[in-house]
KEFI-948220 format. One record per residue (C-alpha): residue number from 1; x, y, z. Coordinates in Angstrom, 1 decimal, padded with zeros to 4 digits. Layout:
BEGIN
+-----+--------+--------+--------+
! pos !     c1 !     c2 !     c3 !
+-----+--------+--------+--------+
! NUM !      X !      Y !      Z !
...
+-----+--------+--------+--------+
This chain:
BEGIN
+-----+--------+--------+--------+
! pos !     c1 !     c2 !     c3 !
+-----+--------+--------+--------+
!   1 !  204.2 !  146.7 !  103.2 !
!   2 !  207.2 !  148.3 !  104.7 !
!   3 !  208.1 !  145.9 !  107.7 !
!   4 !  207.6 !  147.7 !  111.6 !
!   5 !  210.9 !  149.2 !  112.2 !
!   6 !  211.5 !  148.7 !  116.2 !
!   7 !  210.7 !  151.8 !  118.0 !
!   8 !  212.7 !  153.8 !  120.3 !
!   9 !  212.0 !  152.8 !  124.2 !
!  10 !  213.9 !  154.7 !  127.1 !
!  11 !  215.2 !  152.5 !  129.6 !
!  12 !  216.9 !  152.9 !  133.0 !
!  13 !  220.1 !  150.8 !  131.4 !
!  14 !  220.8 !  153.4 !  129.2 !
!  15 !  219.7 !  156.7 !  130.6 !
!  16 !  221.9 !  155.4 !  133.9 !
!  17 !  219.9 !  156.5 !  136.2 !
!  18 !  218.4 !  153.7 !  137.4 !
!  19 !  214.8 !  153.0 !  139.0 !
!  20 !  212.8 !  155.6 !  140.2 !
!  21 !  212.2 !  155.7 !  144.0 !
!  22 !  208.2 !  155.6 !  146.1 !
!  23 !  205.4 !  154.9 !  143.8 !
!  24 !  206.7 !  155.4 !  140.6 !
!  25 !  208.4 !  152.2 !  139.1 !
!  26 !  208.8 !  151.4 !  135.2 !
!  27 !  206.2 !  149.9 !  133.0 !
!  28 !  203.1 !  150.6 !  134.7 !
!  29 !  201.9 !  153.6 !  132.0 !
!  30 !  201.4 !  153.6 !  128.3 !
!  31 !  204.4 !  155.9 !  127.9 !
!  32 !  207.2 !  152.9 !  129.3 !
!  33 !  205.1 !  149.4 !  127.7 !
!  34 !  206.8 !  146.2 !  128.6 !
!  35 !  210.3 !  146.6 !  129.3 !
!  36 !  212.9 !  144.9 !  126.7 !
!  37 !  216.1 !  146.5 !  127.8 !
!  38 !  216.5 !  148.0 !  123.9 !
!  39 !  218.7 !  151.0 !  124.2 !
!  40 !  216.6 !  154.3 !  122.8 !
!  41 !  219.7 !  155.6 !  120.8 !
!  42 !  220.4 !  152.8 !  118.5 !
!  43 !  216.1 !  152.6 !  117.1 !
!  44 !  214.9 !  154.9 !  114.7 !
!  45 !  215.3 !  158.2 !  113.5 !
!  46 !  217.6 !  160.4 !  115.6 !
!  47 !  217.5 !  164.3 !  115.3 !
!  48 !  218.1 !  165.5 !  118.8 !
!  49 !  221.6 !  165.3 !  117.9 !
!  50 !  223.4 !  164.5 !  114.6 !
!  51 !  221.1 !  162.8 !  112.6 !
!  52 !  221.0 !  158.8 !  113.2 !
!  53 !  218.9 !  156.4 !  111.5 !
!  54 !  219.2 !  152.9 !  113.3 !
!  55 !  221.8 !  154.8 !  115.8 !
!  56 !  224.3 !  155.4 !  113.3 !
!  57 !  225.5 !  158.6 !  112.9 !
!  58 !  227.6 !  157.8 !  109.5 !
!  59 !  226.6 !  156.7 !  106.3 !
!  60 !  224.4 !  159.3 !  104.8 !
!  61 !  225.5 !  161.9 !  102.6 !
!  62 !  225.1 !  165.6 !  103.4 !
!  63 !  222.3 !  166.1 !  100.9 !
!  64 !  220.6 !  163.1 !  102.1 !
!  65 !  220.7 !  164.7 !  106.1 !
!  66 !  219.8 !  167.7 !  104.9 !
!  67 !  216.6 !  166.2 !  103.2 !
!  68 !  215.8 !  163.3 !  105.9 !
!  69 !  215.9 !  166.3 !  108.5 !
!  70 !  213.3 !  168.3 !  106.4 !
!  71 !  210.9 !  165.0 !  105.7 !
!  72 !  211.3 !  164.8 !  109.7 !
!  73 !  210.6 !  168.6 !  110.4 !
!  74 !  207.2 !  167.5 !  108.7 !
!  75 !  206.6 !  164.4 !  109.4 !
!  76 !  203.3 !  163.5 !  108.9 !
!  77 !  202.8 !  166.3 !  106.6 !
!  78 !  203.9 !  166.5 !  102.9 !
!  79 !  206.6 !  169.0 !  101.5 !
!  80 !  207.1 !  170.0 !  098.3 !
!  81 !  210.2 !  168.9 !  096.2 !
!  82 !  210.6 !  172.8 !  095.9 !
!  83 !  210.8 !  173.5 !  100.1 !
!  84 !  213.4 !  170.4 !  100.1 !
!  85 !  215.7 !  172.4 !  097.2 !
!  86 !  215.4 !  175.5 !  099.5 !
!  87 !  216.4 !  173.3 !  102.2 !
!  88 !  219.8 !  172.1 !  100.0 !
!  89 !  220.3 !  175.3 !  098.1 !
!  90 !  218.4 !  178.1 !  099.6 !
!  91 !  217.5 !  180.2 !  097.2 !
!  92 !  220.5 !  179.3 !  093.9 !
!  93 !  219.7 !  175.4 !  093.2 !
!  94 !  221.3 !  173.9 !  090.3 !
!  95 !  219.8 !  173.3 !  086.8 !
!  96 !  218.9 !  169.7 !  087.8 !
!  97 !  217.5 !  170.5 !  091.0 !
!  98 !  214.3 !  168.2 !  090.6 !
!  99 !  216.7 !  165.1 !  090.2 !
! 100 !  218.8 !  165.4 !  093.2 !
! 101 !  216.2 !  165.9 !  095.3 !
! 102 !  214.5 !  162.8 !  093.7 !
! 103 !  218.0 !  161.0 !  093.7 !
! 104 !  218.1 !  161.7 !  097.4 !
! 105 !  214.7 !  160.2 !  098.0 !
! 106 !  215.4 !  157.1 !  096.5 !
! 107 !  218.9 !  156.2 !  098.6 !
! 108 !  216.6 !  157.0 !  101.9 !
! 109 !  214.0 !  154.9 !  100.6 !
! 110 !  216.5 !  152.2 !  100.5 !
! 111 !  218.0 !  153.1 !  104.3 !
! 112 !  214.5 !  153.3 !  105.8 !
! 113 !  212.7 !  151.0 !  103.9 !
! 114 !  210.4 !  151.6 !  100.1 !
! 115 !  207.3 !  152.7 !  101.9 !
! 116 !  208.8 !  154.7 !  104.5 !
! 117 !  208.2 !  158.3 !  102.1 !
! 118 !  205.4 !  159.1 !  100.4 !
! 119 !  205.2 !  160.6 !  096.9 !
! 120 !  201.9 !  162.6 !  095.8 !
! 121 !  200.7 !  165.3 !  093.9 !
! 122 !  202.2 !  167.6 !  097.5 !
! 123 !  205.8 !  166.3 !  097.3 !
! 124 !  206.8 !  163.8 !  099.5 !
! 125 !  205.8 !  162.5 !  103.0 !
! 126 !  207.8 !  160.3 !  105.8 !
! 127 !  205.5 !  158.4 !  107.1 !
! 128 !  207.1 !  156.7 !  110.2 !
! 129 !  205.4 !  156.6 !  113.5 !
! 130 !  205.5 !  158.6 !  116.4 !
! 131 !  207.5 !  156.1 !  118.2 !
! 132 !  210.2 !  155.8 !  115.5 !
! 133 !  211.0 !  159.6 !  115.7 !
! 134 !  213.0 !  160.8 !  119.0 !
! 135 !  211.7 !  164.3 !  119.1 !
! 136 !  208.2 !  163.0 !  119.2 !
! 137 !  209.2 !  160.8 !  121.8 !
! 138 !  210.9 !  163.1 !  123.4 !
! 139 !  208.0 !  166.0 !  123.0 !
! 140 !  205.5 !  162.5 !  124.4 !
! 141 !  207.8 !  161.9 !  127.7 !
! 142 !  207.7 !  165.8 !  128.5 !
! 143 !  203.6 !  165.6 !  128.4 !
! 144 !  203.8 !  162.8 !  131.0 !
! 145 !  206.1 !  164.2 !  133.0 !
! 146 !  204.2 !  167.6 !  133.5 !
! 147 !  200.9 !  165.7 !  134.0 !
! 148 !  202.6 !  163.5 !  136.7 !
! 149 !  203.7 !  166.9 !  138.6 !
! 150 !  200.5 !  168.5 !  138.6 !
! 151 !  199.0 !  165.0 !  139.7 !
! 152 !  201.4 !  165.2 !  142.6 !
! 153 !  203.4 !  162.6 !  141.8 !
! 154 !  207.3 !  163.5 !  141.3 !
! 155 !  209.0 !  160.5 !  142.2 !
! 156 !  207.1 !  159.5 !  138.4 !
! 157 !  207.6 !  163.0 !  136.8 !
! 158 !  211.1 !  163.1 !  137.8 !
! 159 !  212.1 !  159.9 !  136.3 !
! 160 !  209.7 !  160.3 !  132.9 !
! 161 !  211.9 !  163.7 !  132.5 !
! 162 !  215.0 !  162.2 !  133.0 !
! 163 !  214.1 !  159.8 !  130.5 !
! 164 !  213.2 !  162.8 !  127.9 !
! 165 !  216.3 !  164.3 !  128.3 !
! 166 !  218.8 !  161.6 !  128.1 !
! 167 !  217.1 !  161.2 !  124.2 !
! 168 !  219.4 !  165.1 !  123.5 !
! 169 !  222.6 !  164.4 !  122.4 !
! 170 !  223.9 !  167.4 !  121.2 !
! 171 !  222.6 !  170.1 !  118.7 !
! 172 !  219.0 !  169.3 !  117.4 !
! 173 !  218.4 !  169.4 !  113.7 !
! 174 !  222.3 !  170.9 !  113.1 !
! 175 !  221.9 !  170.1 !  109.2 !
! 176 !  219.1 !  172.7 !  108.5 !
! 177 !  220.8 !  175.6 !  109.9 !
! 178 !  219.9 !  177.6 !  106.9 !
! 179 !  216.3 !  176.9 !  106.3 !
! 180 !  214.1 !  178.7 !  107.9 !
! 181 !  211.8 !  175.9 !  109.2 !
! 182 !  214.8 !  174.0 !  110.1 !
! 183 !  215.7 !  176.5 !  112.4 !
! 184 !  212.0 !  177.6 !  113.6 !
! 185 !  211.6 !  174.0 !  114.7 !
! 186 !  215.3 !  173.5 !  116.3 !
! 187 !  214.3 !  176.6 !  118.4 !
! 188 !  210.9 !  175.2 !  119.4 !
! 189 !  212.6 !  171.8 !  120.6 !
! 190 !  215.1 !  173.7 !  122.6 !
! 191 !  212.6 !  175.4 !  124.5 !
! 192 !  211.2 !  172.5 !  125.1 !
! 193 !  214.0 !  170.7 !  126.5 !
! 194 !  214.4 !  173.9 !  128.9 !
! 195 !  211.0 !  173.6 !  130.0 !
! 196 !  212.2 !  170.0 !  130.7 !
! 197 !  215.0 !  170.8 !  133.3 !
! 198 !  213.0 !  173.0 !  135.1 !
! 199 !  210.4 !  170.7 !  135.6 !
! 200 !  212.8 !  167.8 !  136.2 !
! 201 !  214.4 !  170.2 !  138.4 !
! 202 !  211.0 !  171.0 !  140.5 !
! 203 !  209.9 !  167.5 !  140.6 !
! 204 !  213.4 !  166.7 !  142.4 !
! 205 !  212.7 !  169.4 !  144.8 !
! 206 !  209.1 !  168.2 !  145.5 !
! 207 !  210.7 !  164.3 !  146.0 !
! 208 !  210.4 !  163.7 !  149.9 !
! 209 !  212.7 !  160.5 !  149.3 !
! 210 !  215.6 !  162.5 !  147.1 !
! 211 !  215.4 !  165.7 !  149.3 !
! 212 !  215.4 !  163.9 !  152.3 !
! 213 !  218.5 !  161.9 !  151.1 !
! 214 !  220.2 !  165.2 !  150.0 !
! 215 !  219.6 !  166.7 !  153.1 !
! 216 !  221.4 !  163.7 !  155.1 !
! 217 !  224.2 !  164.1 !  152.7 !
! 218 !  224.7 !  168.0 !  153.8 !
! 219 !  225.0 !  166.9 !  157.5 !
! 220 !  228.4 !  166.6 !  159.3 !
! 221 !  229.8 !  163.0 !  160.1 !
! 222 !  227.4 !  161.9 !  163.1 !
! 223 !  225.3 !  164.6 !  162.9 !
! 224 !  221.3 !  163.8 !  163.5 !
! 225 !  219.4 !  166.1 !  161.8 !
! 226 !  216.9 !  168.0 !  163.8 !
! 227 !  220.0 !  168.6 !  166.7 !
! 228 !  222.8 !  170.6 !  167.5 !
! 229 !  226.6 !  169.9 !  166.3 !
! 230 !  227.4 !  169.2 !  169.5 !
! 231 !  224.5 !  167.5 !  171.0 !
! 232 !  224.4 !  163.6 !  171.5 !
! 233 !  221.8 !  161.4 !  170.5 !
! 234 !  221.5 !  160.4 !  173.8 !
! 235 !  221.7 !  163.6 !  175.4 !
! 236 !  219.3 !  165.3 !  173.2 !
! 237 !  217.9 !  168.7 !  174.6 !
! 238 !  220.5 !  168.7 !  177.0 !
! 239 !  223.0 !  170.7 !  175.9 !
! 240 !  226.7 !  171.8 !  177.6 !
! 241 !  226.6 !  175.4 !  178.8 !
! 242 !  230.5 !  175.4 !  178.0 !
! 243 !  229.3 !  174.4 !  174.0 !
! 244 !  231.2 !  172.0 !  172.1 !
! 245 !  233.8 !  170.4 !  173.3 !
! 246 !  232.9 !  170.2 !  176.4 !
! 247 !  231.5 !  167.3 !  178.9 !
! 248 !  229.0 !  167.4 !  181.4 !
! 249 !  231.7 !  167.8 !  184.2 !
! 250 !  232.9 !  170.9 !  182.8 !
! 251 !  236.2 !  169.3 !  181.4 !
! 252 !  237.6 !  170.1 !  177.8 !
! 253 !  237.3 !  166.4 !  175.6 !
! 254 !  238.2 !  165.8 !  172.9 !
! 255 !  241.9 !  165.4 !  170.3 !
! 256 !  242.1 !  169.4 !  170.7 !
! 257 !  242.2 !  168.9 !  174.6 !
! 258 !  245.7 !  170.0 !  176.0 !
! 259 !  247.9 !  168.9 !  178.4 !
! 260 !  247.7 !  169.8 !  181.9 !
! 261 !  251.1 !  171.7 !  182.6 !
! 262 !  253.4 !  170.6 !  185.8 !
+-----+--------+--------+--------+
């Protein structure tokens, strides 16, 4: 059996955006599981990004990406030898075809591990887990982030979205650019990841700690909020009919007060 390869896990460390604030705190849903500190981008299969197995970016030829990013377009799912030379060639592949594809196979077998693809009578079939792919991942963190929000919770869905989106590193699926369901899917992610921001974006709004602390940050230096510029926290409601600048005996205070002439 092919051993467990170690899963990807967003953490605060590496996302840098620390603990979430209120209710929400990591590793009390499914989605976060115990916390180990393992950084997401060095586990796995990468695609939201150049391709990374393991988090490294090199060492894979440009046939191999190309086919590793079509077994992970269908995951799950088999796909023909056939769909994998349209994904190399397009539409002109070479006499011998049938044993570069197979050529490629057997190199990724021996990065990911024998049992990690498939062969039957369909083609061929990766057969990692959800939790070893960062798309799924990432598609898994969305989910729980837009449940959180409509369950009222922000504070949670703002920090499960941050976590989804610090998985993108650049272009998704960049080495299938000229296959069709390469680029069907790459389009599909991308919206996704929109539909990420927004939310993220309306569950920060929503936050009464963040927007509270945003607020404070827009006030002027000694400022309360709730008062005027030029009111006092003592001298709340009472207000100098001369405005700011002013004290209550009528005299201009102040480092713009001038100098009484002689």
């Amino acid at each position: 059996m092919r051993p467990p390869r170690a899963a990807f896990r967003p953490s605060a460390a590496c996302s840098g955006i620390g603990a979430a604030p209120g209710r929400y705190q990591p590793g009390i849903s499914p989605v976060d599981g115990p916390g180990t500190g393992v950084d997401s981008r060095t586990m796995g299969i990468a695609v939201l990004g150049p391709i990374q197995v393991d988090g490294q970016v090199n060492g894979l030829s440009p046939r191999d990406r190309v086919v590793l990013s079509a077994l992970v377009v269908k995951a799950g799912e088999p796909i023909s030898t056939e769909s994998l030379a349209d994904a190399l060639w397009k539409e002109q592949p070479p006499a011998s075809w049938a044993k570069v594809v197979h050529g490629c196979v057997v190199r990724l077998r021996k990065r990911l591990g024998a049992a990690a693809i498939e062969s039957g009578s369909s083609g061929y079939r990766l057969t990692l887990s959800d939790e070893e792919l960062d798309h799924r991942l990432f598609e898994r963190l969305l989910e729980r982030g837009r449940e959180a929000l409509a369950g009222d919770d922000p504070e949670r869905s703002s920090y499960l979205l941050q976590e989804a989106l610090d998985l993108w590193r650049g272009r998704v699926l960049i080495d299938l650019e000229e296959w069709e369901p390469g680029r069907l899917e790459a389009e599909r992610l991308e919206g996704l990841r929109m539909d990420a921001e927004e939310l993220r974006v309306e569950a920060e709004a929503r936050g009464p700690i963040r927007l509270s602390r945003f607020l404070d940050s827009r006030s002027p230096p000694g400022h309360v909020r709730g008062r005027a510029p030029h009111q006092s926290a003592h001298g709340a409601g009472r207000v100098s009919p001369r405005g700011p600048g002013h004290s209550r005996a009528g005299r201009i205070s102040g480092p713009w007060r001038t100098r009484r002439c002689r």
